[in-house]
C-alpha positions as CSV (number, residue, x, y, z in Angstrom):
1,X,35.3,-18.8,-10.1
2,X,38.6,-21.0,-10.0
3,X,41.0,-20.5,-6.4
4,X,44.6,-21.5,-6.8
5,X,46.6,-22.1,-3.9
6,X,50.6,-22.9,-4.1
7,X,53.1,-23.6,-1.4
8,X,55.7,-21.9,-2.9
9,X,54.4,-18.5,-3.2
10,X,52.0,-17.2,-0.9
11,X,49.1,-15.8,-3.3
12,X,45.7,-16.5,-4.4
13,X,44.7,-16.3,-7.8
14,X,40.9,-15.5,-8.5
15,X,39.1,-15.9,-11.9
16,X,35.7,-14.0,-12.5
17,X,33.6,-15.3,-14.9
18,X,33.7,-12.9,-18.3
19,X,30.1,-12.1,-19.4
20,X,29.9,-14.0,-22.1
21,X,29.6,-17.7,-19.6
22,X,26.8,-18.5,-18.6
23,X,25.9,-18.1,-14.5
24,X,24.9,-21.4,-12.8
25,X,20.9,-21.3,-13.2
26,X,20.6,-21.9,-9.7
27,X,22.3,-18.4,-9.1
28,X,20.4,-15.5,-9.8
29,X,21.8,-11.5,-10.6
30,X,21.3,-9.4,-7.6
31,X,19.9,-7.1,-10.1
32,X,16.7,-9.4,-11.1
33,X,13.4,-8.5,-9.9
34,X,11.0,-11.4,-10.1
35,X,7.2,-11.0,-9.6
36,X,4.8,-14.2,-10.2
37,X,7.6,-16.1,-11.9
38,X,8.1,-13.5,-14.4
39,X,11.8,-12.1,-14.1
40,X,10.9,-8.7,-15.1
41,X,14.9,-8.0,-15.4
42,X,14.4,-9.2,-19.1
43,X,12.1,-6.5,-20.2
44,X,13.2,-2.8,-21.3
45,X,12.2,0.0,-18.7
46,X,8.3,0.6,-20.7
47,X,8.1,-3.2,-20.4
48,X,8.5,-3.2,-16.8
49,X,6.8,0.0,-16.4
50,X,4.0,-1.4,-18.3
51,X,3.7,-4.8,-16.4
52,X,4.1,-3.3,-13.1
53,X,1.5,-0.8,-13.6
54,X,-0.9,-3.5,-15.5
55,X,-0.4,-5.8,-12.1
56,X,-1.3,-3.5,-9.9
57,X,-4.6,-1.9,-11.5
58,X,-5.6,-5.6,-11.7
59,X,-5.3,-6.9,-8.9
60,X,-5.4,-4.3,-6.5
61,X,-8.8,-3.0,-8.4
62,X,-9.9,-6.5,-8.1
63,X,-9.1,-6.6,-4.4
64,X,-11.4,-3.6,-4.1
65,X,-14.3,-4.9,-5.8
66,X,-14.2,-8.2,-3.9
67,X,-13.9,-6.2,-0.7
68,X,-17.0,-4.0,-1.1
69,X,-19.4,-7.5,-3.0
70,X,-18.5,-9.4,0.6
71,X,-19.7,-6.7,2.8
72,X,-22.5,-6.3,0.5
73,X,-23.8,-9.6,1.6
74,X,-27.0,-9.2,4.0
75,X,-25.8,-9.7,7.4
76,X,-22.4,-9.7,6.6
77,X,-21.6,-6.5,7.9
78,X,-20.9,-7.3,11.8
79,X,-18.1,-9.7,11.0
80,X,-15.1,-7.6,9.7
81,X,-12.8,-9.1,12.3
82,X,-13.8,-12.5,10.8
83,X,-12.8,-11.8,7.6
84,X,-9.7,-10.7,8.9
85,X,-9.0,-13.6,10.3
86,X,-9.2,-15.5,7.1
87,X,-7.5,-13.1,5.2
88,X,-4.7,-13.6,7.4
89,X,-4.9,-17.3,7.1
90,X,-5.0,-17.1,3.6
91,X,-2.0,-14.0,3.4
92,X,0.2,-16.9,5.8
93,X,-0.5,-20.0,3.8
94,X,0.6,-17.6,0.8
95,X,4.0,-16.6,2.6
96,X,4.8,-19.8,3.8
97,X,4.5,-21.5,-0.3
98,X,6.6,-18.3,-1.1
99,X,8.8,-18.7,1.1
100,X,9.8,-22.6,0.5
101,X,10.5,-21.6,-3.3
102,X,13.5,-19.4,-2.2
103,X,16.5,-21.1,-0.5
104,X,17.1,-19.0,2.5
105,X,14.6,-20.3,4.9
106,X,16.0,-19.4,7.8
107,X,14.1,-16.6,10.4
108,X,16.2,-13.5,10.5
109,X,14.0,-10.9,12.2
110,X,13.7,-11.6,16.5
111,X,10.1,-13.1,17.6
112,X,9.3,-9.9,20.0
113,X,9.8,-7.7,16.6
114,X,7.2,-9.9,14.6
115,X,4.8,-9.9,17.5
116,X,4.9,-5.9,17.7
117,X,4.8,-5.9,13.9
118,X,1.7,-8.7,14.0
119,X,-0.3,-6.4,16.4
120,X,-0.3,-3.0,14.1
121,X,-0.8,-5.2,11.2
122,X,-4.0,-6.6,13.0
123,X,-4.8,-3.4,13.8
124,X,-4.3,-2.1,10.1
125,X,-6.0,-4.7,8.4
126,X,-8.8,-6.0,11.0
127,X,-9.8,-2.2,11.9
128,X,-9.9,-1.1,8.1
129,X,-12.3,-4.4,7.4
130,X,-14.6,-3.8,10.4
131,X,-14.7,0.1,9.3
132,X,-16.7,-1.0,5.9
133,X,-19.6,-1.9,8.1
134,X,-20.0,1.5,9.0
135,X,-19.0,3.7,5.6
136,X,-19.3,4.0,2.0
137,X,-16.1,2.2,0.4
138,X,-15.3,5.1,-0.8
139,X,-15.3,7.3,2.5
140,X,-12.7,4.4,3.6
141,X,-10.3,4.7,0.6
142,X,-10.2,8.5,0.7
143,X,-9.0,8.0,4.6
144,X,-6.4,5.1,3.5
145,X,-5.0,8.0,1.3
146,X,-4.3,10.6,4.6
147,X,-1.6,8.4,6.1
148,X,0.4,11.5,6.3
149,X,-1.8,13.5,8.7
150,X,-1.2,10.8,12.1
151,X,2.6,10.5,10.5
152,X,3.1,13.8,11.4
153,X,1.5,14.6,14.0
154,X,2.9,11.5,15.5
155,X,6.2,12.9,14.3
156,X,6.0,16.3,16.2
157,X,4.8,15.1,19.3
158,X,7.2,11.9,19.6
159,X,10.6,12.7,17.3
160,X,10.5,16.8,17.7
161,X,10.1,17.1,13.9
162,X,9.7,19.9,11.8
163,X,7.7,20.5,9.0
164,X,8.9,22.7,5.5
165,X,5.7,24.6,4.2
166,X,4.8,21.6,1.4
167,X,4.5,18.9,3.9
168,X,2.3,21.3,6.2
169,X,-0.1,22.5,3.1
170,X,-0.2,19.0,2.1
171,X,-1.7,17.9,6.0
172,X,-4.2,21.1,5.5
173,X,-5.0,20.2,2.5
174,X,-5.9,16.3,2.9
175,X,-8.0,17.4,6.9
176,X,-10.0,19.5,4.6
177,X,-11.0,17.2,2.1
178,X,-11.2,14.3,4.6
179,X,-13.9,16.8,6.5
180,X,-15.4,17.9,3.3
181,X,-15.6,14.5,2.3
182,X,-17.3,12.9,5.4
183,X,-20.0,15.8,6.0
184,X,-20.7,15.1,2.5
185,X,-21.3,11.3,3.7
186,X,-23.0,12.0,6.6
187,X,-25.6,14.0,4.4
188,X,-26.5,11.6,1.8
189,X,-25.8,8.7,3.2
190,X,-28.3,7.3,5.0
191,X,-26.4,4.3,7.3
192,X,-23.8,6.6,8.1
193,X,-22.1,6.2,11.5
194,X,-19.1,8.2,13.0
195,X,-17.9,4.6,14.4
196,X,-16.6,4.1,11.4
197,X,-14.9,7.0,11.0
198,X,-13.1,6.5,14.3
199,X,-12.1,2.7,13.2
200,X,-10.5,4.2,10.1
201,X,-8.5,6.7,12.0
202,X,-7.2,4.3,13.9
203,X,-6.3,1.4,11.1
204,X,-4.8,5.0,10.0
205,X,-2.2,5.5,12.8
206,X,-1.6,2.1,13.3
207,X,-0.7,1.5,9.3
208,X,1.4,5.0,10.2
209,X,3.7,3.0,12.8
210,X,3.8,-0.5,11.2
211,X,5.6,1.0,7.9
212,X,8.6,2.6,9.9
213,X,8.7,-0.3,12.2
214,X,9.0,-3.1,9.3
215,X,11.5,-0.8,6.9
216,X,13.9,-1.0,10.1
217,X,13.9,-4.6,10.8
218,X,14.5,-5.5,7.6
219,X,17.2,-3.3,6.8
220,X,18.8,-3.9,10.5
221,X,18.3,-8.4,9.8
222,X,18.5,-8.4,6.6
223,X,14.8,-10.3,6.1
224,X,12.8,-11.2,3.0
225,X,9.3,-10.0,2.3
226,X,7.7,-13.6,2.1
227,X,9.7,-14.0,5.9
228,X,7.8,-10.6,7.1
229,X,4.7,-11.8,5.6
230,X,4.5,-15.9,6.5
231,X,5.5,-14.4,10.3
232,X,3.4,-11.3,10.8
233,X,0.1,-13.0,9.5
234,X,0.7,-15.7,11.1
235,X,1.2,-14.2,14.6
236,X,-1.9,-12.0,13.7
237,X,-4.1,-14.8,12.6
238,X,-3.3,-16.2,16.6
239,X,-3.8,-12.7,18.0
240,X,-7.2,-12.5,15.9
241,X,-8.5,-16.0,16.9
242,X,-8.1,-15.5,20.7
243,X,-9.4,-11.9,20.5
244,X,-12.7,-13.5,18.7
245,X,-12.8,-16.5,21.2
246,X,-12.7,-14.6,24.5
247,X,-15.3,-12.2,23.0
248,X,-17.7,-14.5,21.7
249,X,-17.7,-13.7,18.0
250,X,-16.3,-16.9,16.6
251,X,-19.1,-18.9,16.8
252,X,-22.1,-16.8,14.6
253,X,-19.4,-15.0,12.1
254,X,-18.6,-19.4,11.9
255,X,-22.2,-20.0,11.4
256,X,-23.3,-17.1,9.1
257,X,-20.4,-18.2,6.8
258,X,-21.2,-21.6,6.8
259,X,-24.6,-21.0,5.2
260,X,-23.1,-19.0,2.6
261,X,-19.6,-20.1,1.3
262,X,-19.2,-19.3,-2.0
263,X,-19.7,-15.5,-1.0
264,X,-17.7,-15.6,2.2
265,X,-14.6,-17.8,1.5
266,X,-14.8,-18.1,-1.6
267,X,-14.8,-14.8,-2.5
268,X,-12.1,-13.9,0.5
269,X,-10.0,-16.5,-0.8
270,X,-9.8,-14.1,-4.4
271,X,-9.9,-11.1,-2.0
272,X,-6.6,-12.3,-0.6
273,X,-5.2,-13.8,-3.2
274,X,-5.5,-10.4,-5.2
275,X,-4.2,-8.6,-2.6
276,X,-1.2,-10.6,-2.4
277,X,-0.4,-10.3,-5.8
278,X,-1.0,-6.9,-6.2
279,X,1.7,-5.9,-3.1
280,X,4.5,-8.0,-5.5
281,X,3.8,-5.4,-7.9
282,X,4.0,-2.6,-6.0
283,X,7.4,-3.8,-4.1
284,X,8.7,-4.3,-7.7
285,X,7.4,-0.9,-8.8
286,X,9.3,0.3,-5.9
287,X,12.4,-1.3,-6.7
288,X,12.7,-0.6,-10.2
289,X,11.4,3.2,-10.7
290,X,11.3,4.7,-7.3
291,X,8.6,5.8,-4.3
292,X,7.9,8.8,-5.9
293,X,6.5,6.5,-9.3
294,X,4.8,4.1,-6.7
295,X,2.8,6.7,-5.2
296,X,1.5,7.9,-8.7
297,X,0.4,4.4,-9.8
298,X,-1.2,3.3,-7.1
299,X,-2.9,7.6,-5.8
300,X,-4.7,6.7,-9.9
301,X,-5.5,3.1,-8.8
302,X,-7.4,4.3,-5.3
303,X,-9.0,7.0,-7.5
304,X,-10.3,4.5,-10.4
305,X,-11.4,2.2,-7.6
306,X,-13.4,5.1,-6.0
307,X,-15.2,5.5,-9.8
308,X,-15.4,1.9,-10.4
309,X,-17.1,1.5,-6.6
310,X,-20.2,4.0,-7.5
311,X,-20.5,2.4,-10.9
312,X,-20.8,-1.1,-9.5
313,X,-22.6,-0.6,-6.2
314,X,-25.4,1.6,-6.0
315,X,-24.8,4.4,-3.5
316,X,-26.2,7.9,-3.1
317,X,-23.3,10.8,-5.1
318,X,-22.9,14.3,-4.3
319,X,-19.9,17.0,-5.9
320,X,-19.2,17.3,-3.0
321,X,-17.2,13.9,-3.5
322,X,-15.5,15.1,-6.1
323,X,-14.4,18.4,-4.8
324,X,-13.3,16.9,-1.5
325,X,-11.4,14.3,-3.4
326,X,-9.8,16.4,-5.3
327,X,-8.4,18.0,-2.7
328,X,-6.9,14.8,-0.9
329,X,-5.3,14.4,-4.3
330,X,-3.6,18.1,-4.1
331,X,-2.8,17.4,-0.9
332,X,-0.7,13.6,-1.7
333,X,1.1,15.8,-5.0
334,X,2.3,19.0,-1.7
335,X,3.3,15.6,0.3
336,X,5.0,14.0,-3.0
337,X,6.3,17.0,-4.0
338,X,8.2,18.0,-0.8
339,X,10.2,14.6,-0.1
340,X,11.5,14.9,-4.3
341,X,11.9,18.7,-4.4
342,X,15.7,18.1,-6.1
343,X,13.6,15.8,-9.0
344,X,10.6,17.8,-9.5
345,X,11.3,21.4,-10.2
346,X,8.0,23.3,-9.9
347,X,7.9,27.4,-11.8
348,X,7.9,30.4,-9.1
349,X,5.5,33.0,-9.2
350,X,8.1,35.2,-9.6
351,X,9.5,32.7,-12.8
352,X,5.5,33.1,-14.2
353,X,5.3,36.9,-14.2
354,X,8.3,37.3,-15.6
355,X,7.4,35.1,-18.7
356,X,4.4,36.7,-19.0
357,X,6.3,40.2,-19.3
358,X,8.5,39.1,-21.7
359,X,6.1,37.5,-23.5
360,X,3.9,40.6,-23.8
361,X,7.2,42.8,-25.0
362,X,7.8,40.3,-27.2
363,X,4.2,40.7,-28.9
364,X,4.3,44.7,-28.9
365,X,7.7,44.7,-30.9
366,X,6.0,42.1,-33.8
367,X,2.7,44.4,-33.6
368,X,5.2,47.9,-34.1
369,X,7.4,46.1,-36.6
């Protein structure tokens, strides 16, 4: 871009680059979207539908796996908040790499925002963890997949909102399949504990709060994601540490972990890293094809991971699982269908019966002819 100034006449002349020149490579289009390296702005829309969906089955079902194999470990079970804290370690060491690859480097986002932000995300995170020593992996990701039901509850009580019909089904819907599903626990499971149902819930509400409260302070400063993450983890990992000093549970989860590395850190180092990668994708997925795509990909992912954890790990199965799952999954399509009801155009009743009736006119004149 060339700037010509004269004395004589008072007028600036600007020269865009045409197409064909080539950008300085130091300057990227607003338009690419880069995960892992790979600029998926290169790629046709199947491409980048393909890669997105490909990263996120991979990892994020890798993230599961890991997840259930370390609380498999005898005696692991009692320290969830400890793996917590490494994960955040781990998630902060990852932001921080991230974040010195891009040149912005700057803080955008106030201090008293990321420590809000840092305490639901403990609460998230280190609740959700410590709930696996209590349920069935699969009791915890049907719960992960009712973020709706504290969202608007939270959103009557506090905001004064109102509900259309959709959005209220789809809350009826997921309660009954989350009780369906846990009475189903509770009978064939024979470790079951309603603790962990009530550390769920509450990972659930917090994880309710903590997306409204990050989508506003990035819009409002203008942050980056690898800002958000180096910041909240890292203020997390501090909150975590003191919370396990002052209560005494530093020390053994330190010890147990010690005498088995390989499945502790080790495998919460791939447990993190997975996890990390698989959020790129979904941010990407996001970005490129909309929410309403996003919430397909990753509803199938939760479900596969669900299959994949009773093939893996051996665990006592009832229908009842399926039926109750099946009926969260009605109840996420009523909650996707009611926030794209312009883009997804659903037959009446009304529209049905009146096919039908034509239909059946239609088949008497051919028989009388």
């Amino acid at each position: 871009m060339d700037l010509k100034f004269t004395s004589a006449r008072k007028y600036v002349s600007i020269s865009v680059p045409s197409k064909s020149q080539t950008m300085s490579p130091h300057i990227k289009s607003v338009d690419d979207v880069i995960v892992l390296g790979i600029n998926l702005s290169k790629f046709n829309k199947p491409a980048q539908f393909f890669i997105c969906v490909s990263g996120v089955f991979m990892f994020y079902l890798i993230y599961g796996y890991l997840q259930e194999l370390i609380f498999s470990v005898e005696g692991f079970k009692p320290f969830g908040w400890y793996l917590t804290l490494v994960q955040f370690g781990f998630y902060s060491v990852f932001g921080l790499i991230e974040l010195q690859l891009i040149q912005d480097k700057r803080r955008r986002i106030p201090g008293k925002t990321y420590m809000i932000i840092a305490f639901l995300t403990v609460g998230t995170m280190g609740l959700s963890n410590t709930s696996l020593g209590y349920l069935n992996y699969p009791t915890q990701v049907i719960f992960k997949c009712c973020k709706l039901i504290p969202v608007m509850v939270g959103g009557v009580f506090i905001q004064g909102k109102r509900y259309n019909i959709a959005d209220v089904s789809a809350a009826l819907c997921m309660s009954l399949g989350l009780i369906w599903f846990t009475l189903a626990d509770s009978t064939v499971a024979p470790n079951f504990n309603l603790t962990g149902v009530i550390l769920i819930s509450l990972a659930l509400c917090a994880d309710a709060v903590i997306g409204n409260v990050q989508e506003k302070a990035m819009k409002l400063h203008n942050g980056s994601n690898s800002e958000m993450v180096l910041y909240s983890y890292s203020i997390g990992f501090l909150y975590i540490l003191f919370g396990l000093t002052c209560t005494s549970g530093l020390s053994p989860a330190v010890a147990f972990c010690s005498q088995h590395p390989i499945q502790t850190y080790g495998y919460a180092f791939l447990f993190s890293l997975t996890g990390y990668f698989g959020i790129s994708f979904v941010l990407a997925l996001i970005k490129i094809f909309g929410a309403l795509l996003a919430v397909t990909v990753t509803t199938g992912r939760k479900a596969m991971t669900i299959v994949l954890s009773f093939l893996f790990f051996a665990k006592p199965f009832t229908f009842q699982y399926v039926w109750s799952g099946l009926l969260v999954v009605l109840g996420i399509f009523l909650n996707v269908y009611s926030k794209n009801m312009d883009k997804i155009k659903l037959p009446s009743l009304y529209g049905i019966w009146k096919k039908n009736v034509e239909e059946r006119k239609t088949r008497t004149l051919s028989q009388t002819v």
